[in-house]
NURO-168647 format. One record per atom (N, C-alpha, C, O): x, y, z; residue in three letters. Coordinates in steps of 0.05 Angstrom, whole numbers, plus 32768, in hexadecimal, padded with zeros to 4 digits. Atoms other than C-alpha are relative to their C-alpha. Example, Ala and Ser with C-alpha at 12.3 -4.5 7.8 and 13.67 -1.06 7.14 Angstrom:
<atoms>
80127FE88000ALA80F67FA6809CALA801280188000ALA80278018800DALA7FF07FE87FFFSER81117FEB808FSER7FF18016800ESER7FFB802C8012SER
</atoms>
This chain:
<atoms>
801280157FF6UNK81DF7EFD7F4CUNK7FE580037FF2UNK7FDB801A7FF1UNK80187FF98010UNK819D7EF07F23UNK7FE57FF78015UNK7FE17FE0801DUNK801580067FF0UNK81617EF47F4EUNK7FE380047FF4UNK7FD680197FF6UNK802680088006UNK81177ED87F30UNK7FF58007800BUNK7FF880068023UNK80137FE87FEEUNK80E17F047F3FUNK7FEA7FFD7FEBUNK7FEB7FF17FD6UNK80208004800BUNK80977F0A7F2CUNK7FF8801A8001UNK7FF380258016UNK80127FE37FF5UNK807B7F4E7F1EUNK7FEE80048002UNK7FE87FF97FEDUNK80207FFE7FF5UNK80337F5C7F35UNK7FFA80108005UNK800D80208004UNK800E7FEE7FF4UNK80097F897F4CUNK7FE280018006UNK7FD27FF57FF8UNK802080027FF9UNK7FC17F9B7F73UNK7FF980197FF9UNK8000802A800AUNK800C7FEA8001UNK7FA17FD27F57UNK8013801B8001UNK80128030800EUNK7FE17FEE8004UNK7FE57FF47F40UNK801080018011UNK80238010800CUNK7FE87FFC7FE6UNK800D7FED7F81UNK80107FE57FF4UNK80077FCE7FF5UNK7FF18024800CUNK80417FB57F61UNK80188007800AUNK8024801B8011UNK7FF0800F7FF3UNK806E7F8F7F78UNK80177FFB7FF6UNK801580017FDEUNK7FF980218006UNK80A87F5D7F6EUNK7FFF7FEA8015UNK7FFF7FF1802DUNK801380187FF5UNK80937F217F89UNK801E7FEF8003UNK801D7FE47FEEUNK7FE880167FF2UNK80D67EF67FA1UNK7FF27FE5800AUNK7FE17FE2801BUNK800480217FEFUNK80CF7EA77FADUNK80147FFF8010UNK802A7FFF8005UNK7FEA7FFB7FF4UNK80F67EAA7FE4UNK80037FE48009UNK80197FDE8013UNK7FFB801B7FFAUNK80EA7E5D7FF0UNK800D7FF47FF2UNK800F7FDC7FF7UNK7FF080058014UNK81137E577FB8UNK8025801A7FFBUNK8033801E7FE7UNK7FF27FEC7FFFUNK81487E8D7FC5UNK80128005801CUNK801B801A8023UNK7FF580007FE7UNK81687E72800DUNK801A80097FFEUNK8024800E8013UNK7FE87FFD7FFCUNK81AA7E827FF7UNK7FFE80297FFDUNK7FF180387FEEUNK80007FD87FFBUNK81BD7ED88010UNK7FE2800B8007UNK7FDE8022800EUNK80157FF27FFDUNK81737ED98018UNK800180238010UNK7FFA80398008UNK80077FE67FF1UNK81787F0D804CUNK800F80187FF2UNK800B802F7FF8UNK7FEB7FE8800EUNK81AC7F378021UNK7FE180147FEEUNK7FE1802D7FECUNK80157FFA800EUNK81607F3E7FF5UNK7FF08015800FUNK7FE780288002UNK80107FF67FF8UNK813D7F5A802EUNK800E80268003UNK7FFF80388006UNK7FF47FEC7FF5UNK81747F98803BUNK7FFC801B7FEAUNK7FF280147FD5UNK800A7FE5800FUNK81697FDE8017UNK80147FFC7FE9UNK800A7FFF7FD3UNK7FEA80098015UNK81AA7FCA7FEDUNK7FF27FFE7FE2UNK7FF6800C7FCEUNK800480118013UNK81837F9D7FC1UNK7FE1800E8001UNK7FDB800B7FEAUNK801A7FF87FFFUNK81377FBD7FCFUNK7FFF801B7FF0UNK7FEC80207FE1UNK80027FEB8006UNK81467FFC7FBCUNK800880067FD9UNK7FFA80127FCAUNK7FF8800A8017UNK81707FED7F78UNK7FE67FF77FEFUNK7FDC7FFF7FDAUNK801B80158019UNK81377FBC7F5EUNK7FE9800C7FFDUNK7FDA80047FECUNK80187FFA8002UNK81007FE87F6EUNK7FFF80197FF1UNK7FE880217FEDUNK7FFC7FE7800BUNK811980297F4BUNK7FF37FF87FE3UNK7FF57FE57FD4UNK801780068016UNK80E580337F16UNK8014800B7FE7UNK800B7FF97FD9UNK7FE57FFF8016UNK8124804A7ED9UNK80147FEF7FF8UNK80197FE67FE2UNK7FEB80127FF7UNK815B80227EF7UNK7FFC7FE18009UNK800F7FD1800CUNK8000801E7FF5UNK813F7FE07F0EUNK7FE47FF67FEDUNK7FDA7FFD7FD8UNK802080028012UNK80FD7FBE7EFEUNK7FE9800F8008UNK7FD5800D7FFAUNK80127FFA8003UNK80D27FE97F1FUNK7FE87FFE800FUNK7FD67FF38002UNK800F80017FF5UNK80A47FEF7F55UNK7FF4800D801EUNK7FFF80208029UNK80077FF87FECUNK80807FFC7F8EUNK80187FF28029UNK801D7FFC803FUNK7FF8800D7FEFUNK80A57FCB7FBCUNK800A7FE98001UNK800E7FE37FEAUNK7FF580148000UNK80C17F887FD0UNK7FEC7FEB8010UNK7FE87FEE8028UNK800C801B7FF2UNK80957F447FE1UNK800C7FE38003UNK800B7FD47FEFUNK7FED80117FFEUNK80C07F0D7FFDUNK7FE67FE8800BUNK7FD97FED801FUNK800980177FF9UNK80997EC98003UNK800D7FE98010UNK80257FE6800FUNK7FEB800E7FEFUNK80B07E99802EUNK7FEF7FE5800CUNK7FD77FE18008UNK8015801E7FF9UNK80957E55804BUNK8000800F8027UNK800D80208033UNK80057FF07FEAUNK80787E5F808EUNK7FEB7FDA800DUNK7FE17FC68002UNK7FFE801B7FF0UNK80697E2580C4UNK7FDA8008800EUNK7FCE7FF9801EUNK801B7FF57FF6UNK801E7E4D80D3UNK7FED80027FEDUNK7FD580047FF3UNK80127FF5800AUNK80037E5B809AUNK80137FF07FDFUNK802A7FE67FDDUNK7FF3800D8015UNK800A7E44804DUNK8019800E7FEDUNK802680097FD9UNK7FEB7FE58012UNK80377E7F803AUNK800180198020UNK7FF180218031UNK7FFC7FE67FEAUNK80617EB88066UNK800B80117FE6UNK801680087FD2UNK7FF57FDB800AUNK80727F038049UNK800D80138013UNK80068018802AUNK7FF67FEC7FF9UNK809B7F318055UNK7FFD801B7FF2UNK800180107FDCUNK80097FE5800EUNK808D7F7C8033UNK800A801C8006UNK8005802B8019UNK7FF17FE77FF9UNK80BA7FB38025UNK7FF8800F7FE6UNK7FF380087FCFUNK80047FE4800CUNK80B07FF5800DUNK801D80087FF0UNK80327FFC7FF3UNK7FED80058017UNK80DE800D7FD5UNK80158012800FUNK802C80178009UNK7FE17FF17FF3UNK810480358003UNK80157FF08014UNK80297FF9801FUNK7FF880157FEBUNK81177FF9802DUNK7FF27FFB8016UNK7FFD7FEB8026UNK80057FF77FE3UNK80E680098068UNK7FEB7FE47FFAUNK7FE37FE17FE3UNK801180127FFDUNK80B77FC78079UNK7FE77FFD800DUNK7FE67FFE8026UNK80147FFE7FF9UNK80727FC28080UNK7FF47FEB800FUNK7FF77FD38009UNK8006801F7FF1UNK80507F9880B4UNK7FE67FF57FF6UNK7FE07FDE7FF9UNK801A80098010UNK800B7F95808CUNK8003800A7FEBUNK800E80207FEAUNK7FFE7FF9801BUNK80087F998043UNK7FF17FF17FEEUNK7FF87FDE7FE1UNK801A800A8007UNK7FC67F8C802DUNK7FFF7FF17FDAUNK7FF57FDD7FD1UNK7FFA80028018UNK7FDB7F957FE1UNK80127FE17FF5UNK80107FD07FE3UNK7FE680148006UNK80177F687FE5UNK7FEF7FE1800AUNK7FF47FCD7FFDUNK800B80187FF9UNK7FEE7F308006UNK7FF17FFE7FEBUNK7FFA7FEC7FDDUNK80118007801CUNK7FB97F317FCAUNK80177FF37FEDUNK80187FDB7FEAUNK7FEA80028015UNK7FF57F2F7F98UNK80077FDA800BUNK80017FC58001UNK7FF880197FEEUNK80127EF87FCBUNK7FED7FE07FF9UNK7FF57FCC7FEEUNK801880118009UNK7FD07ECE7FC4UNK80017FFA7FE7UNK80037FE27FE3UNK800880028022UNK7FC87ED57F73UNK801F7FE07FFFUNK801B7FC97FF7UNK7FEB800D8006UNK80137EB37F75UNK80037FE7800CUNK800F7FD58000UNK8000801E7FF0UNK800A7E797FADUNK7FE67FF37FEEUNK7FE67FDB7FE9UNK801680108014UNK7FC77E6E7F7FUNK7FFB7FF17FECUNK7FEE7FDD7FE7UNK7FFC8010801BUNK7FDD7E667F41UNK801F7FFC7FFBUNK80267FF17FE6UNK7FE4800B8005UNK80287E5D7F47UNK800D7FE38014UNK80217FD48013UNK7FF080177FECUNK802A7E2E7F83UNK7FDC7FEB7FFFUNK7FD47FDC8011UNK8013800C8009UNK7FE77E127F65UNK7FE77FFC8020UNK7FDB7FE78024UNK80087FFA7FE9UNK7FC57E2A7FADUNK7FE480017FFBUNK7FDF80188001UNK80127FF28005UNK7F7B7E2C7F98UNK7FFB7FF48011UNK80047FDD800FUNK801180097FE4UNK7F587E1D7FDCUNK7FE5801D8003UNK7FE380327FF6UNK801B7FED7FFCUNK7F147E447FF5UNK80118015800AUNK800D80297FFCUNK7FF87FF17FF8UNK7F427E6D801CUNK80247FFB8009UNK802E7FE78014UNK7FDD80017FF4UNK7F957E808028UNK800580108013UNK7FFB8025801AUNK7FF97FF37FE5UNK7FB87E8E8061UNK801A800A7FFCUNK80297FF97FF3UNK7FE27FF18001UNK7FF87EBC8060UNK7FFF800F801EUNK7FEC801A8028UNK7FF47FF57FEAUNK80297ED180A3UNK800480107FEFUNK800C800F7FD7UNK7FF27FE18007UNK80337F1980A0UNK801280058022UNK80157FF88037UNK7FF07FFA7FE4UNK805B7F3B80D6UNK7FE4800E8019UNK7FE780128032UNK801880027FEFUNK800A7F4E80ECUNK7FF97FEA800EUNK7FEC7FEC8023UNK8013801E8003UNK7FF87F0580EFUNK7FF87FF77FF1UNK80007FFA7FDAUNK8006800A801EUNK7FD27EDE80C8UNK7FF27FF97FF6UNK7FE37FEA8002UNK80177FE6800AUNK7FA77EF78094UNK7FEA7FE47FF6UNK7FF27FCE7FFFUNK801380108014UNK7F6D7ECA806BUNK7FFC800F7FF4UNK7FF180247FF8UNK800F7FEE8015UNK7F677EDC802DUNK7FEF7FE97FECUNK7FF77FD17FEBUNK801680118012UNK7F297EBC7FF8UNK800780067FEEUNK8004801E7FEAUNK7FFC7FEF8010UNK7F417EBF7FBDUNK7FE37FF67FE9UNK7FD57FE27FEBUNK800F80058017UNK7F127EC57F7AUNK80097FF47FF0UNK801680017FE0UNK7FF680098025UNK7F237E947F41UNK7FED7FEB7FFAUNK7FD87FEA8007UNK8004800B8006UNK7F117E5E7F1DUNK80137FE08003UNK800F7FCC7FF6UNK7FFB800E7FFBUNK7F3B7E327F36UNK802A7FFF7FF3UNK803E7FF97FFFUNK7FE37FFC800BUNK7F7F7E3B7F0AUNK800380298002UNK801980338009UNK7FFB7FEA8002UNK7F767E887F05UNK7FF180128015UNK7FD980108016UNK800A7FF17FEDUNK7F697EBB7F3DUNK7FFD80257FF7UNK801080347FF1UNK80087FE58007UNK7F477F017F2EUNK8002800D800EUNK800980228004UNK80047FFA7FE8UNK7F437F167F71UNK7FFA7FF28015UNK7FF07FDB8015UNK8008800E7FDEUNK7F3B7F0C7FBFUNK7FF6800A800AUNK7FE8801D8002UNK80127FE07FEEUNK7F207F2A7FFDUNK80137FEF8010UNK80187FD78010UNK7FE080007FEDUNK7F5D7F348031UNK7FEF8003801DUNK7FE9801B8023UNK800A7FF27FDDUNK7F3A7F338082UNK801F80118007UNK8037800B8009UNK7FE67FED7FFCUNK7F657F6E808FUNK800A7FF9801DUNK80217FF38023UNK7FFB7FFD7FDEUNK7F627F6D80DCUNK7FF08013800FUNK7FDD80178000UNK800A7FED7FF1UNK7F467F9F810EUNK8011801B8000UNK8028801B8007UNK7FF07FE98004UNK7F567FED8101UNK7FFB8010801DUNK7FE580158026UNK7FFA7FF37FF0UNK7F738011813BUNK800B801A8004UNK802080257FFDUNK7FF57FE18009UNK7F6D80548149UNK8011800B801BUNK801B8021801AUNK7FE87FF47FEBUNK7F9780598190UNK80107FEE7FF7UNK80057FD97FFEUNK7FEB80098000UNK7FD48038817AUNK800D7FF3801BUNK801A80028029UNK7FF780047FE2UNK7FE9800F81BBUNK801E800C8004UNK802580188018UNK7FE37FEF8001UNK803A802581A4UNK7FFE801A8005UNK80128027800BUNK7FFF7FE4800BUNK801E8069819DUNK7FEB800F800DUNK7FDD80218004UNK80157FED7FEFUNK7FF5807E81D5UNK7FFE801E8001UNK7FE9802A8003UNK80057FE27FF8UNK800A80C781DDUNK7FFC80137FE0UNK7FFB802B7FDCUNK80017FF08018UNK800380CD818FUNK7FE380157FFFUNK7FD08010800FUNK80207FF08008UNK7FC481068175UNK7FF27FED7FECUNK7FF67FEE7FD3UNK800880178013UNK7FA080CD8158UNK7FE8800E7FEFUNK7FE280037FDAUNK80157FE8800CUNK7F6881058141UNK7FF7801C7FFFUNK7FF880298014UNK7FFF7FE28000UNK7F58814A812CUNK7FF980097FEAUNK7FEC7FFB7FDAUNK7FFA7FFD801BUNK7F62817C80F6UNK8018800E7FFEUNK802780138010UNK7FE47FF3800CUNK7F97819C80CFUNK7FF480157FF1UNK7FDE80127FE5UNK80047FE9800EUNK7F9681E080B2UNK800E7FF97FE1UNK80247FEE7FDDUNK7FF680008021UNK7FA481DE8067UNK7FF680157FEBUNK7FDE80187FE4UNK80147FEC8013UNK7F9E82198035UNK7FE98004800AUNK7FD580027FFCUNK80107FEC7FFBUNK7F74823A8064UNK7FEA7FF37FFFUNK7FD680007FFBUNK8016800D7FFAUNK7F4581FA806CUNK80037FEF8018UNK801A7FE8801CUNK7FF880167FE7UNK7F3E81CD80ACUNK7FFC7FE17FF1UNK7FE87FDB7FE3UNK800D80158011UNK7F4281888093UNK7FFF7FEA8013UNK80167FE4801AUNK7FFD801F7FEFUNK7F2C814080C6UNK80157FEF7FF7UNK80187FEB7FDFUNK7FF0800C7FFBUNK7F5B811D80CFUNK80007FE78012UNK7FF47FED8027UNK800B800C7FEBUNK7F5B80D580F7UNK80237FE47FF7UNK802B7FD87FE3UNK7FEA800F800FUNK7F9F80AA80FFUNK7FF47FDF800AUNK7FEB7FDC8021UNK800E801C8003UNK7F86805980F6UNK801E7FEE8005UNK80327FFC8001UNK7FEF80178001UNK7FB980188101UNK7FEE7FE47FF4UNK7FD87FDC7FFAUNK800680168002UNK7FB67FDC80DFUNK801A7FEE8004UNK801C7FD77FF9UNK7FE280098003UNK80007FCC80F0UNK800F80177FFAUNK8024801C8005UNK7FEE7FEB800DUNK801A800380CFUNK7FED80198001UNK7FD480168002UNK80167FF17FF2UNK7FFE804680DEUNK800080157FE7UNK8012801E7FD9UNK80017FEF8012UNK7FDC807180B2UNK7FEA80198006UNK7FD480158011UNK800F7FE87FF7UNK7FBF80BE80B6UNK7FEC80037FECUNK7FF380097FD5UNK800B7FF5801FUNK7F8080C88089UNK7FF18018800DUNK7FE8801C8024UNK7FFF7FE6800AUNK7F7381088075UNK7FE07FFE7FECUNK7FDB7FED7FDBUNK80178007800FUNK7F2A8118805CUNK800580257FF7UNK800A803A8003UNK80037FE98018UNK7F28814B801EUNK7FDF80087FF6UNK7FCA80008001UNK80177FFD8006UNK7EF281687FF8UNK80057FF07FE1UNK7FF77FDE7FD7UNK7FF6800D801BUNK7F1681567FB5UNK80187FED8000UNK802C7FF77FF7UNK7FE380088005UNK7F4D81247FB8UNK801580057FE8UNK802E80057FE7UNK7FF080028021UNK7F61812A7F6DUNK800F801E8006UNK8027801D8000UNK7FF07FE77FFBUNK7F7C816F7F7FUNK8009800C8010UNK800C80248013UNK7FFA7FF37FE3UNK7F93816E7FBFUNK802080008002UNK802A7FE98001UNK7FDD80028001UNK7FE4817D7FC4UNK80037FED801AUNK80037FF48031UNK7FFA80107FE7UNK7FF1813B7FE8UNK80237FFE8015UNK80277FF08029UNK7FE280007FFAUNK803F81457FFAUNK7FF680168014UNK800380118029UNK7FF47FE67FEFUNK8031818A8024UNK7FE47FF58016UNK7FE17FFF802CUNK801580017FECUNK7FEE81688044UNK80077FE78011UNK7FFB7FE38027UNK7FED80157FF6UNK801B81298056UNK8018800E801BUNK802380088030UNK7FE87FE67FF1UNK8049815E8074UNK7FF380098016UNK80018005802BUNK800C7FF47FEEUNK8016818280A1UNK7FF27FEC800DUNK7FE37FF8801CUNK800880137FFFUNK7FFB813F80B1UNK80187FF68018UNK80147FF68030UNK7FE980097FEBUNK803C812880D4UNK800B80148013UNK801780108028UNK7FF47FE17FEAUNK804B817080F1UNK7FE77FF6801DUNK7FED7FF08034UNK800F80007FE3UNK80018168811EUNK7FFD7FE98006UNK7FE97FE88014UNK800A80137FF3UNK80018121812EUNK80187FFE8017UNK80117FF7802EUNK7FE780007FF5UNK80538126814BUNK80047FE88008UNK80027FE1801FUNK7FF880197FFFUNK806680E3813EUNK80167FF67FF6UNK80177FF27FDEUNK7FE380058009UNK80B080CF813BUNK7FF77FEF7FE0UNK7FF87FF57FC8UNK800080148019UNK809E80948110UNK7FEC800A7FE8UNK7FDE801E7FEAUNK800D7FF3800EUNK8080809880CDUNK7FEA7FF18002UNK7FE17FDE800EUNK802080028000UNK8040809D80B8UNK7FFE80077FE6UNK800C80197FDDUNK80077FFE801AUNK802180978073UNK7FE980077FFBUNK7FDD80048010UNK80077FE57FFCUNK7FEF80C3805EUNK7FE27FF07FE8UNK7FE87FE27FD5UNK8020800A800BUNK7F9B80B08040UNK7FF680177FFAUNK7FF08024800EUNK80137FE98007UNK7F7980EA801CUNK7FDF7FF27FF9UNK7FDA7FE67FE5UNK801E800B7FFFUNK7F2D80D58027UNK7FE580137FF6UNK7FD980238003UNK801B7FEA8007UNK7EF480F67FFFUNK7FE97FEC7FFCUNK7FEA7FD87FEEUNK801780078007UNK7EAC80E58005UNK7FFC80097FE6UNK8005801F7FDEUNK80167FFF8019UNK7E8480E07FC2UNK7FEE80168000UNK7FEC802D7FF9UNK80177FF77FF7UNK7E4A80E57FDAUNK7FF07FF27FF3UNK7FD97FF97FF8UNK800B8019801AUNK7E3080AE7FA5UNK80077FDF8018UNK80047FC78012UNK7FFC801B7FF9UNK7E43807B7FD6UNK801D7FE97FFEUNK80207FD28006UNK7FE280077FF9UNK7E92806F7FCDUNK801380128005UNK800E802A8004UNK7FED7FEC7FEBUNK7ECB808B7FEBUNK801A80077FE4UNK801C7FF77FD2UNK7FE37FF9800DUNK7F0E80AB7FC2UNK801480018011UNK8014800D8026UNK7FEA7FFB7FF3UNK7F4A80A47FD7UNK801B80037FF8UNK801F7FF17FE8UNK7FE680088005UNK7F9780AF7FCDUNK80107FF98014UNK80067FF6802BUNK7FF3800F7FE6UNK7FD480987FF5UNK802180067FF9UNK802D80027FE4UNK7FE37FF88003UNK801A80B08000UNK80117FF68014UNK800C8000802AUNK7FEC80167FF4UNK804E80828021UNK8017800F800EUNK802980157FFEUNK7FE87FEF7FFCUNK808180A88048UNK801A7FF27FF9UNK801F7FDA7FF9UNK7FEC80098006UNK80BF80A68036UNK80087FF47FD1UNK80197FF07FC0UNK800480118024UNK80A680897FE7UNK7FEB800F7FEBUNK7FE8800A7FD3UNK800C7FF38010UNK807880BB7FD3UNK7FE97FF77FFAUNK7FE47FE48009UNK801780048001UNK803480B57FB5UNK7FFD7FE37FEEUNK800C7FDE7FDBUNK80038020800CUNK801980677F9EUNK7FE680097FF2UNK7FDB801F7FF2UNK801680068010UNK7FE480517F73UNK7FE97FFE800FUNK7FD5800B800EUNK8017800F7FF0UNK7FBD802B7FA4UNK80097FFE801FUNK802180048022UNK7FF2800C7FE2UNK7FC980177FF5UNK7FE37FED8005UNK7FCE7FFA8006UNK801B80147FF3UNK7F907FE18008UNK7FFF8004801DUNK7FEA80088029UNK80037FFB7FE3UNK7FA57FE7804EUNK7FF4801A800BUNK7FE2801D801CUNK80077FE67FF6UNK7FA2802E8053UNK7FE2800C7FFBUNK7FD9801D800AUNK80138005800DUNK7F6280298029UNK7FE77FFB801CUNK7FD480098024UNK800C80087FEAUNK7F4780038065UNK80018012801DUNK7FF280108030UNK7FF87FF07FEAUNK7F6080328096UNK7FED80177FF8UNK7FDB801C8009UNK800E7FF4800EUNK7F3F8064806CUNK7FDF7FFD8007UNK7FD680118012UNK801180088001UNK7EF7803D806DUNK7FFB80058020UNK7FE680108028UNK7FFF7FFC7FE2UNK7F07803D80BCUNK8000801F8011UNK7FFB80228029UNK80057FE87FF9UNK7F06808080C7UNK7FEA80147FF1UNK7FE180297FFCUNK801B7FFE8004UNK7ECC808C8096UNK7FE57FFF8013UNK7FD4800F801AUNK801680117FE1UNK7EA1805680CDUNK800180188006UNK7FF280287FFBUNK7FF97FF27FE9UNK7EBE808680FEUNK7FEF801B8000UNK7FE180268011UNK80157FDE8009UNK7E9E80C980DDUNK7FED7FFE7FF1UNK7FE8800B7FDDUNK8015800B800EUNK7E6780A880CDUNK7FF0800A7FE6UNK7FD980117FE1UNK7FFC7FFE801CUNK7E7880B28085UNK7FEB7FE47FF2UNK7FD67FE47FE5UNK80108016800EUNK7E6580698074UNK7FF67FF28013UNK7FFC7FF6802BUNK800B80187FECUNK7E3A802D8090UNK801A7FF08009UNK80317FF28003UNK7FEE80207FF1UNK7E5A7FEF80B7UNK7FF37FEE7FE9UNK7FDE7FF37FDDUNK800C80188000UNK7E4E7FB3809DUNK800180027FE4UNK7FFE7FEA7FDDUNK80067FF8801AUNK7E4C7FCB804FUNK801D80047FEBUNK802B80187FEEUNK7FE97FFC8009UNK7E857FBF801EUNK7FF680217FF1UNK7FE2802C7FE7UNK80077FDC8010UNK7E93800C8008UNK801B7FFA7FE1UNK80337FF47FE1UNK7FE87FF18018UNK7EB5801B7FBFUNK801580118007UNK800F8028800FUNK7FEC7FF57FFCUNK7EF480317FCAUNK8016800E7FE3UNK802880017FD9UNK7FF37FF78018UNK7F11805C7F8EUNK801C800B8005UNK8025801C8014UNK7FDB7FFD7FFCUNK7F5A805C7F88UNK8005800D7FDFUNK7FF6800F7FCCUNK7FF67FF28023UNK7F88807E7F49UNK80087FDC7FFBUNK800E7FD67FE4UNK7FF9801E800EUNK7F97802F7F40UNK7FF07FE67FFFUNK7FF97FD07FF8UNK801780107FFFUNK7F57800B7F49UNK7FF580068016UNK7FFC80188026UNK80107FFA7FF1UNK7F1D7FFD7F72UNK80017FEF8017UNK80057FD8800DUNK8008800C7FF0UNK7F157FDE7FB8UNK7FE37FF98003UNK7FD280067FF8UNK80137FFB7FF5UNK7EDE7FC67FD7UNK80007FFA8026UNK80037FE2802DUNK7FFD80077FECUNK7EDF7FC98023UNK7FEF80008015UNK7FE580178016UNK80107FFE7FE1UNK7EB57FBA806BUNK800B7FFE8009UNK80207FF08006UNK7FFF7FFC7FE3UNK7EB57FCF80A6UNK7FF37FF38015UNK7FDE7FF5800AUNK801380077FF0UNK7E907FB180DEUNK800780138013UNK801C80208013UNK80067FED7FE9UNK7E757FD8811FUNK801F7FFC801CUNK8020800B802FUNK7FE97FFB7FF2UNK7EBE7FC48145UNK801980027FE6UNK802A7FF17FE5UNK7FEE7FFC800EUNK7EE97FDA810EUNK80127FEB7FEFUNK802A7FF07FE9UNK7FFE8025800CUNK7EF67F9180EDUNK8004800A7FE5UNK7FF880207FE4UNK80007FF88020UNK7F057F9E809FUNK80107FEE7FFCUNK80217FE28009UNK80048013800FUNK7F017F748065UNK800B800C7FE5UNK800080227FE3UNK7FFD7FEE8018UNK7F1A7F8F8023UNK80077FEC7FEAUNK801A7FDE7FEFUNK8005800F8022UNK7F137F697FD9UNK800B80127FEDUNK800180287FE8UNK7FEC7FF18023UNK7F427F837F9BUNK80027FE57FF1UNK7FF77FCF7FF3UNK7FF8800F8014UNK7F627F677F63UNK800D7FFA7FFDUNK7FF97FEE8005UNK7FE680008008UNK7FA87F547F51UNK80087FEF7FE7UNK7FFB7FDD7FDCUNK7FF6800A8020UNK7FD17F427F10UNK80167FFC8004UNK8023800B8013UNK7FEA80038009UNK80077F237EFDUNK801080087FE9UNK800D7FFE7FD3UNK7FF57FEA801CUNK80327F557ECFUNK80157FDE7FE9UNK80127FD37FD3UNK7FE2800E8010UNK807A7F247EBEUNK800C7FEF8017UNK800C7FF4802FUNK7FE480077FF7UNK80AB7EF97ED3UNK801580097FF7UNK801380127FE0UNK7FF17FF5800AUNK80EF7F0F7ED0UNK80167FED8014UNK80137FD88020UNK7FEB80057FF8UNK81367F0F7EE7UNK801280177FFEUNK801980267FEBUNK7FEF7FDF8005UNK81607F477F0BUNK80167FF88003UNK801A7FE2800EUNK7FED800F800CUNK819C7F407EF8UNK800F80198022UNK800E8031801FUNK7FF57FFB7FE6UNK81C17F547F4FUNK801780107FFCUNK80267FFD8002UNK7FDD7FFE7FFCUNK82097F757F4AUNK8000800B801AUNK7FF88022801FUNK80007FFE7FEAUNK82167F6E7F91UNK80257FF0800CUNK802C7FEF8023UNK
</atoms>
């Protein structure tokens, strides 16, 4: 079965991009680990971070769906919505002041930047970051963790999907797999949790990396990014109200906060290729 796909990406977290409004027949066979897992193997398939299924939606001008390359589905996917945008922009000829995409959060506005045929970037209203989890009341939503004989803050954030950040002195050299590890040992949370290494500057932007359970370490996370920025506020790392530089190994954010935890976050996204995977199913 040959299934048309768009590859993309925001600041190195890429995609394939599925028209799924064009793709009603087995659709749902697309969404199952079968076919997610195959296409996303970076040797064996084309290659990526994950799966973005577009879809027409009766709320909004575009719905998503967003899976992780191991099959697991994200209910916010800050990245995949930018990507999402660039493609309703200039492929479904979408340039308006602002787009609206259903996620399984709700549903988002994003602005995008162009000129009218070509979009450089957006700014995604993320949502409100939550640090008691209403699913997850009896979770340790804060603390620290012992690591090599250092204590390190720790603070777990929701934007839909829950993530633990972890504040370092160095990110670039912090063994993120064993601090991901001790990370899920003290919060004791069946479900997963994906993992924010957060270093102040001290110049005025934040560093960060991001490791996906289950998928290992990414380029970029925008969401987690934001979750990140949210637990900065919190340790009154950064201002409210002030987009902060956000340094990723795959580009830069820029994101606010406001004084009830509200975040806003602006990237970039590209369109790599079109293609065609060629299914044996």
């Amino acid at each position: 079965m040959d299934i048309p796909f768009i590859k993309m990406h925001s600041s190195g977290n890429d995609y394939i991009l599925l028209d799924c409004t064009r793709l009603q027949k087995r659709r749902d066979e697309l969404f199952s680990y079968s076919f997610i897992s195959p296409a996303s193997a970076r040797r064996f398939g084309v290659g990526s971070d994950g799966i973005i299924a577009v879809m027409s939606s009766d709320y909004a001008d575009a719905e998503i769906r967003a899976f992780l390359s191991d099959g697991r589905e994200e209910i916010l996917n800050i990245n995949a919505l930018m990507c999402t945008s660039k493609f309703l922009y200039e492929g479904k000829n979408l340039s308006k002041d602002f787009i609206t995409v259903q996620t399984k959060a709700g549903v988002k506005k994003i602005t995008p930047f162009g000129n009218g045929k070509i979009m450089s970037s957006c700014e995604v209203e993320a949502g409100k970051a939550d640090f008691v989890p209403f699913s997850m009341s009896r979770l340790k939503k804060e603390g620290r963790i012992r690591f090599d004989n250092c204590l390190l803050d720790f603070y777990c954030v929701s934007l839909g999907d829950l993530y633990g950040t972890v504040f370092c002195e160095d990110v670039s050299c912090a063994n993120t797999k064993k601090i991901g590890t001790a990370l899920s040992r003290k919060i004791s949370v069946s479900s997963s949790v994906d993992t924010v290494l957060v270093q102040d500057t001290g110049i005025g932007s934040i560093k960060m990396r991001f490791i996906k359970s289950g998928c290992g370490e990414i380029l970029s996370c925008a969401a987690g990014a934001c979750c990140g920025i949210a637990a900065c506020v919190k340790k009154k790392i950064c201002k409210k109200d002030v987009y902060i530089p956000v340094e990723t190994t795959g580009g830069i954010f820029h994101i606010r906060c406001d004084g009830e935890y509200n975040l806003s976050v602006i990237g970039e996204c590209e369109k790599v290729y079109d293609g065609i995977y060629e299914w044996n199913i």
